[in-house]
Structure formats: C-alpha cells, structure tokens
C-alpha positions as CSV (number, residue, x, y, z in Angstrom):
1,X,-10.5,6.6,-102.6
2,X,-7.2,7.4,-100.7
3,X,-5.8,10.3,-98.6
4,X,-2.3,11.3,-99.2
5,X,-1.2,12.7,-95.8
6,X,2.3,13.0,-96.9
7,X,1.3,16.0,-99.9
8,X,-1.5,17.3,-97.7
9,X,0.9,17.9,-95.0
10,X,3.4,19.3,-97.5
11,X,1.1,21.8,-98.8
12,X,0.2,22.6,-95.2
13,X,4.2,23.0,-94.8
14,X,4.2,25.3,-98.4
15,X,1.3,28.1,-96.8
16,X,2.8,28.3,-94.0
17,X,5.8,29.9,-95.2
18,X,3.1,32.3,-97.5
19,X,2.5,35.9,-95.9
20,X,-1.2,34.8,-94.9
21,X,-0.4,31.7,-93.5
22,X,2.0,33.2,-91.3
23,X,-0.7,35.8,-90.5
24,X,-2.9,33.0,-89.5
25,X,-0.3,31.5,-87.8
26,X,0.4,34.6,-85.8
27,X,-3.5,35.4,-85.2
28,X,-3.8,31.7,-83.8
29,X,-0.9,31.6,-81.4
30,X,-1.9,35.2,-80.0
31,X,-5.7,33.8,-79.7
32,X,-4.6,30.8,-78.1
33,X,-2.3,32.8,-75.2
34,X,-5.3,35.1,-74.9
35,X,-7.4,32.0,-74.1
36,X,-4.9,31.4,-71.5
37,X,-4.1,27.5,-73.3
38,X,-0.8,26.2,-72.4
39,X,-0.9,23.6,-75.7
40,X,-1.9,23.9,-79.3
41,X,-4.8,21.6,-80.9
42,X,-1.6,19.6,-82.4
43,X,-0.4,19.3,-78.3
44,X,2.5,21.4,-79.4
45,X,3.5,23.1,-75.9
46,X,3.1,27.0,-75.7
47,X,6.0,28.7,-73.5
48,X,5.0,31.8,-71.0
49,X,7.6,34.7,-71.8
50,X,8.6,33.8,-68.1
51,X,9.1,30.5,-69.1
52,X,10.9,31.6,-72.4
53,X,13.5,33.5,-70.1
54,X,14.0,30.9,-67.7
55,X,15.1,28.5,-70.8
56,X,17.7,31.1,-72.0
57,X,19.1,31.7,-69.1
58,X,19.8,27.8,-68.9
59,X,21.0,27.4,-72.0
60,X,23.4,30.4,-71.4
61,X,24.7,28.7,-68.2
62,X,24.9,25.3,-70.5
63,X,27.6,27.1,-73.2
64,X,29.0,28.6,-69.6
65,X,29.5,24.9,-68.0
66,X,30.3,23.4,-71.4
67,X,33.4,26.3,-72.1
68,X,34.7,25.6,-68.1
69,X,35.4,21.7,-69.3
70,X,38.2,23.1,-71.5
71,X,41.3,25.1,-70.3
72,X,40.7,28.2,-72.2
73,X,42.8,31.3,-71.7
74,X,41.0,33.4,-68.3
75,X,40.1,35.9,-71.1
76,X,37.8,33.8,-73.3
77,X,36.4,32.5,-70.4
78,X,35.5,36.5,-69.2
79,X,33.7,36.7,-72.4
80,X,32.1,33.7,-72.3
81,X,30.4,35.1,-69.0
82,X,29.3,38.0,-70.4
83,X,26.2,35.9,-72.0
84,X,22.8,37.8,-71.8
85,X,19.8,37.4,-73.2
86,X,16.9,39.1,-74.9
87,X,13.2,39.5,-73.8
88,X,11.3,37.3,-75.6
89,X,9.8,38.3,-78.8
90,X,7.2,37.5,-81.5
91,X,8.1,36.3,-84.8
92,X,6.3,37.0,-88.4
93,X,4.8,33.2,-88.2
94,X,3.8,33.6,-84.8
95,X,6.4,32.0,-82.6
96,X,8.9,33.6,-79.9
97,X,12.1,33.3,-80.1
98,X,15.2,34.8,-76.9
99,X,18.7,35.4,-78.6
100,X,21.4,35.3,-76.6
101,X,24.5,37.5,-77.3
102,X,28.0,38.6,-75.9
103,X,28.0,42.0,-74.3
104,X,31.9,41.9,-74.5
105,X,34.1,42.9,-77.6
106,X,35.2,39.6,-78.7
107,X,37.3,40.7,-80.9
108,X,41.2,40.5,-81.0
109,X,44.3,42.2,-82.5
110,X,46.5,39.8,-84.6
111,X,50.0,38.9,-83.0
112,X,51.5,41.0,-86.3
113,X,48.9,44.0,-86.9
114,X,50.9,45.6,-89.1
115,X,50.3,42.8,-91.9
116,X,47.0,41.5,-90.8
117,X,44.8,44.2,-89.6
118,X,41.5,42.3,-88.8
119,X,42.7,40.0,-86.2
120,X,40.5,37.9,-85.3
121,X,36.8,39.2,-85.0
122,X,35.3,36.4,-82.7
123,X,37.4,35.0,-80.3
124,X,34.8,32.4,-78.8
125,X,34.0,31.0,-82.6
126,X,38.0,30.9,-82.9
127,X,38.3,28.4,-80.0
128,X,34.9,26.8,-80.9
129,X,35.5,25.8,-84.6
130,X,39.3,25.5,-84.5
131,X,41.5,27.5,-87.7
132,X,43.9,26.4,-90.0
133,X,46.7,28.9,-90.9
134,X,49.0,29.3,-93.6
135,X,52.3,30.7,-92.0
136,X,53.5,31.2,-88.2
137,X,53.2,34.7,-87.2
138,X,55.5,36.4,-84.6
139,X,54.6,39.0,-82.1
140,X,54.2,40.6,-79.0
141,X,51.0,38.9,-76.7
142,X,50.2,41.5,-74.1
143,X,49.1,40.0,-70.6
144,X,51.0,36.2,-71.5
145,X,54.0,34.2,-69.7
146,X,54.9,31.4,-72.4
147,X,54.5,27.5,-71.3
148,X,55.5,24.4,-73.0
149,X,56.8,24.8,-76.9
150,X,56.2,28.7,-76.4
151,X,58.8,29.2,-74.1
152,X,61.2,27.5,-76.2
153,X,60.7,30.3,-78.9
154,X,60.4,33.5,-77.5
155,X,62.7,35.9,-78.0
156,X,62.2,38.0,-74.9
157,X,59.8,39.2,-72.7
158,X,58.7,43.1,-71.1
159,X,56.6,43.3,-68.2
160,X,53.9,41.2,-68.7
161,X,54.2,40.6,-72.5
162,X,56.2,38.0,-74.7
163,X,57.1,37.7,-78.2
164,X,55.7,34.5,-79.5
165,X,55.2,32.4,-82.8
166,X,51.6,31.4,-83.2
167,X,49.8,28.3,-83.9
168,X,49.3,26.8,-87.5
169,X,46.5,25.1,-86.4
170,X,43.8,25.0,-83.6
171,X,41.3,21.6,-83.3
172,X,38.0,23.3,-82.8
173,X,36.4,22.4,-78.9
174,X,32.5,22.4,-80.2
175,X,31.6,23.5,-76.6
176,X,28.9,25.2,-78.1
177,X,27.1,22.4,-79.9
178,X,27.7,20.5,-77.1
179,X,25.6,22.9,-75.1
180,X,23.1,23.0,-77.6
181,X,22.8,19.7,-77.7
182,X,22.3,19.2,-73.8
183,X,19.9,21.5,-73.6
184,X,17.9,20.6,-76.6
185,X,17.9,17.0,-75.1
186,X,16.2,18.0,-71.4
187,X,15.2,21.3,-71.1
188,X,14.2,21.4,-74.6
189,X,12.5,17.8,-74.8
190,X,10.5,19.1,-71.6
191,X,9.2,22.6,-72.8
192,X,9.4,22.3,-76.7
193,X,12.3,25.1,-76.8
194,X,14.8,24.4,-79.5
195,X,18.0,25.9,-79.4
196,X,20.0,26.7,-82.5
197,X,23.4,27.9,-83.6
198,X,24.2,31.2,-85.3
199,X,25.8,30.1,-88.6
200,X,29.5,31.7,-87.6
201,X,29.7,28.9,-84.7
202,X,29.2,26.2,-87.4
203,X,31.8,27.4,-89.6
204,X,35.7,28.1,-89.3
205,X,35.9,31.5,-89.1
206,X,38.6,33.1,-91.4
207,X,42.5,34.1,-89.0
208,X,44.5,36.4,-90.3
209,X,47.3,36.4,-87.8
C-alpha cells in the first residue's frame, strides 16, 4: 500500500478554493486568534492586525526608498508619498490582507489634449513599466524648464511652461518590484506577509500623448 501525498495535497488545494472549505478555512483562522495562538498546526505564522499595519507601512516606505534611487520629476515623487494604507481586513478564505493605495490623482493631461484626451491615467505605472509610443507629440508642459535634448527643441517658453516634443520611448524603472521584492525577502520571510503587485504595475500601461 502507498500514500500519494502529491494528489492528497492537490485535493486538499481543490476544497480549499470550494465555498465550504473557505468557510472552514475562515472558522479555523478566527478560532485559532480567539485561542490567542500566534501559529497554525502547519506552523504557518498568524499576524496581529497591529502587526499587519506595521508590515504595510514598511512596505509603503520600501516603494518610497526604492522611487528616491531614481531621479523622477519632484511631482511623481509627491505622489509617490501620498502612499496609505488600509486597516486590515478578512478575506472569504479566512486570511487578512492591507492594500495600499495613492491618495493623490495620478493622473496626467497629454502634452496635446486636443488629440489624445486620456493622457496618461497612472503616472507612477508610466515611470514604473516604461511605454513605447508611436509618434512625438508637441506641447505645452506647465511647471517645466527643458534640459539636455529638450532644450534643443523647444520652441518657446511662458512663465513657467515650455513647449516640448515628447519621448518615443521610456525604459520602465521596476522600483516597485524592487520593493516588493525587498520586503518579501526580510520582513516578509520573518512574519509570513507576502506582498504582491496590482496587475497595472506588471503591465505597460497604454500612452496616448
């Protein structure tokens, strides 16, 4: 006679993701915190909400630390400090999960509205993940004094604003994985938190202008 571990564990995998085993999932993590036990009978670690907090705010000062490496414009970078964070909260299997989230409109309004409306809707992603364009656009970029190639073509400037050609092409930074994976690797590998990506800062978002 033989045990397979591999398909017991696999159909242990398959109820889990059933409504009742996520109930029983649910009613065994909330027994266990009632019990006042720090670690599940598989020595998985169980998180306080305090606890749970004080790992989002970390991770949110790691995506902070990891965007200060780069030179981004000063207005990225204000966005990138308004990270906050959630309470924690239950999940239908029983976990607890903190999402973090910008408090600041990260949205931006393409160099030449008048043909490309949407802009771009996530600035932080657009430095992140890097674009590819299909044409220069011209325009005016309120708030900017040209460098480098820019000054070489613009056409004028008002006040504080210059006409400029944009970029066909931006190589993406990955600050945020980098962050991830940081904290994933020691505060993570410590606690049992796992950080993960929302799927927009794992793709290349689309640029319109």
């Amino acid at each position: 006679m033989s045990i397979d571990i591999a398909s017991i564990m696999g159909k242990v995998r398959a109820y889990s993701q059933t409504p009742a085993g996520k109930a029983k999932m649910k009613e065994a993590v909330e027994r266990m915190r009632r019990e006042g036990r720090t670690r599940t009978a598989a020595g998985s670690r169980l998180m306080s909400p305090a606890e749970m907090e004080s790992a989002a705010l970390r991770l949110a000062d790691a995506i902070r630390k990891a965007a200060q490496s780069y030179d981004l414009p000063a207005s990225v970078m204000n966005n990138v400090n308004s990270l906050a964070a959630t309470k924690p909260y239950q999940t239908e299997d029983g976990g607890w999960r903190v999402d973090l989230y910008f408090t600041d409109d990260l949205s931006r309004e393409s160099l030449y509205p008048e043909e490309y409306e949407g802009g771009v809707a996530n600035i932080i992603a657009l430095f992140n993940n890097g674009y590819l364009a299909n044409d220069f656009v011209y325009g005016w970029w309120d708030g900017h004094k040209p460098t480098g190639e820019e000054s070489k073509i613009r056409s004028g400037t008002v006040e504080n604003s210059a006409f400029v050609r944009s970029r066909l092409a931006r190589p993406g930074l990955q600050f945020m994985q980098k962050a991830v994976e940081d904290f994933n690797a020691t505060v993570g590998k410590a606690t049992g938190a796992r950080a993960v990506l929302a799927p927009i800062y794992e793709e290349v978002p689309s640029y319109t202008g």
